[in-house]
C-alpha positions in Angstrom: -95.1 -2.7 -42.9 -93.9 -6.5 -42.4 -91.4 -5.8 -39.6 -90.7 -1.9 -38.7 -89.2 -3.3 -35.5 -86.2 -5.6 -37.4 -86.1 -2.4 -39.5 -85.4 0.1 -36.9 -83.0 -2.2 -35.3 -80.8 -2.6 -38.3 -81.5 1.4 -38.6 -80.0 1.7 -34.8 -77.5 -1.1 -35.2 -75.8 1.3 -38.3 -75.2 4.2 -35.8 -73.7 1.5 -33.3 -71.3 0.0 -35.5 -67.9 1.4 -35.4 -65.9 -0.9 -37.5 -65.2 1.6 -41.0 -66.5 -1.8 -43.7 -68.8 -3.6 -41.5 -70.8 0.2 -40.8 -70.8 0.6 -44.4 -72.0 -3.4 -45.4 -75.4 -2.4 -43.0 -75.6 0.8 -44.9 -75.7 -0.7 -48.6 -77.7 -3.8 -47.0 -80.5 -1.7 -45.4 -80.7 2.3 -47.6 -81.6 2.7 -51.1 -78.4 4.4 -52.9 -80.3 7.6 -52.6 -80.9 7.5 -49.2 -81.9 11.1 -47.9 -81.2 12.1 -44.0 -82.7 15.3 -42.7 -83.0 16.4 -38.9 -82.0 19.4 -36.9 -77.8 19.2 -37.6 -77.8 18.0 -41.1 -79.2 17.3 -44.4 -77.5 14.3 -46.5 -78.1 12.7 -49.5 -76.4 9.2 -50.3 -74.5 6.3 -48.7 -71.3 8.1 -48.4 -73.1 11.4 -46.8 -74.8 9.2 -44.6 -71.6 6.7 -43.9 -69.6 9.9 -43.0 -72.2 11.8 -41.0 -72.8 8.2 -39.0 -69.1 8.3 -38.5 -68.9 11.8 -37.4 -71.3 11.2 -34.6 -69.7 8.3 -33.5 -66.5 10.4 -33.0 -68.3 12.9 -30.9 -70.1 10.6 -28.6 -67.6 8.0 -28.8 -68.8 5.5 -26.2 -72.5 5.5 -26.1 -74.4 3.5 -27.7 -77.7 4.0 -29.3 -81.0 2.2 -28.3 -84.4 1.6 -29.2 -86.8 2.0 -25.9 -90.1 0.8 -27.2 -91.6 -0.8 -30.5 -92.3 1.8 -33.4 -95.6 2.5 -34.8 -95.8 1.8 -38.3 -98.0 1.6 -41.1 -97.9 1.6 -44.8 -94.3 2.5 -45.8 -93.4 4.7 -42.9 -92.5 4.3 -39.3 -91.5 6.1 -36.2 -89.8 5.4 -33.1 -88.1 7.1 -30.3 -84.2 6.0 -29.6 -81.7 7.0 -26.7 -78.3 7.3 -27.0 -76.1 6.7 -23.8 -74.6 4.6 -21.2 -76.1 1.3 -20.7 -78.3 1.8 -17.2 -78.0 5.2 -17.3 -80.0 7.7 -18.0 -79.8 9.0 -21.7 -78.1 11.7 -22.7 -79.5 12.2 -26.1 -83.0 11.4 -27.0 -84.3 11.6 -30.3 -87.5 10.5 -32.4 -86.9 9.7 -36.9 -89.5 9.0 -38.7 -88.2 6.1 -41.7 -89.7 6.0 -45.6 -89.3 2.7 -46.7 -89.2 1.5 -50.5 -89.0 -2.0 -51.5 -87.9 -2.5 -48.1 -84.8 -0.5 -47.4 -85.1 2.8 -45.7 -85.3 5.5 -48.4 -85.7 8.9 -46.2 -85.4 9.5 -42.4 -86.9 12.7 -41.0 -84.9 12.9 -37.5 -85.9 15.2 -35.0 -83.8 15.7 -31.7 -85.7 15.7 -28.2 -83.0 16.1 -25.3 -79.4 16.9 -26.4 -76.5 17.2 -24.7 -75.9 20.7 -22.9 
């Protein structure tokens, strides 16, 4: 893969960006219209699915901010990598691990799995 690291930034930078439009620009610049999203809360299909279930999870940990702590590991059309989601120089509250599908270089499917959640 040519860069999975400037792909899982713009990937983390979608669940960071709270502005309505500018969330939904990095959506249609960096998913397929078909996007799927699967991990252990939700299964969605689609930019709007994924716009609103973005949003959603920015409502409930309004705040926090997602990050990536290390480079993915990527080869072919696929890559995974471990994010955080917290306070900056805290320790996370969330920790989580997706695993992206990429065709013709935007993210096609992302197989999330969740690692430490909040109690």
């Amino acid at each position: 893969m040519a860069d999975a690291r400037s792909i899982a930034e713009q990937y983390i930078a979608v669940w960071n960006e709270t502005d309505d439009v500018k969330r939904r620009a990095l959506i249609e610049d960096i998913f397929t219209a078909d996007v799927r999203f699967t991990d252990a809360r939700a299964s969605v299909t689609g930019q709007d699915e994924l716009d609103q279930f973005v949003g959603g999870a920015q409502a409930q940990f309004a705040g926090l901010t997602f990050t990536l702590p290390a480079d993915p590991d990527a080869h072919h059309d696929l890559a995974r990598f471990q994010w955080h989601l917290g306070l900056p120089g805290e320790e996370p509250i969330a920790i989580g691990f997706d695993v992206i599908e990429i065709e013709d270089g935007r993210i096609a499917k992302v197989h999330g799995f969740l690692d430490k959640v909040p109690g």
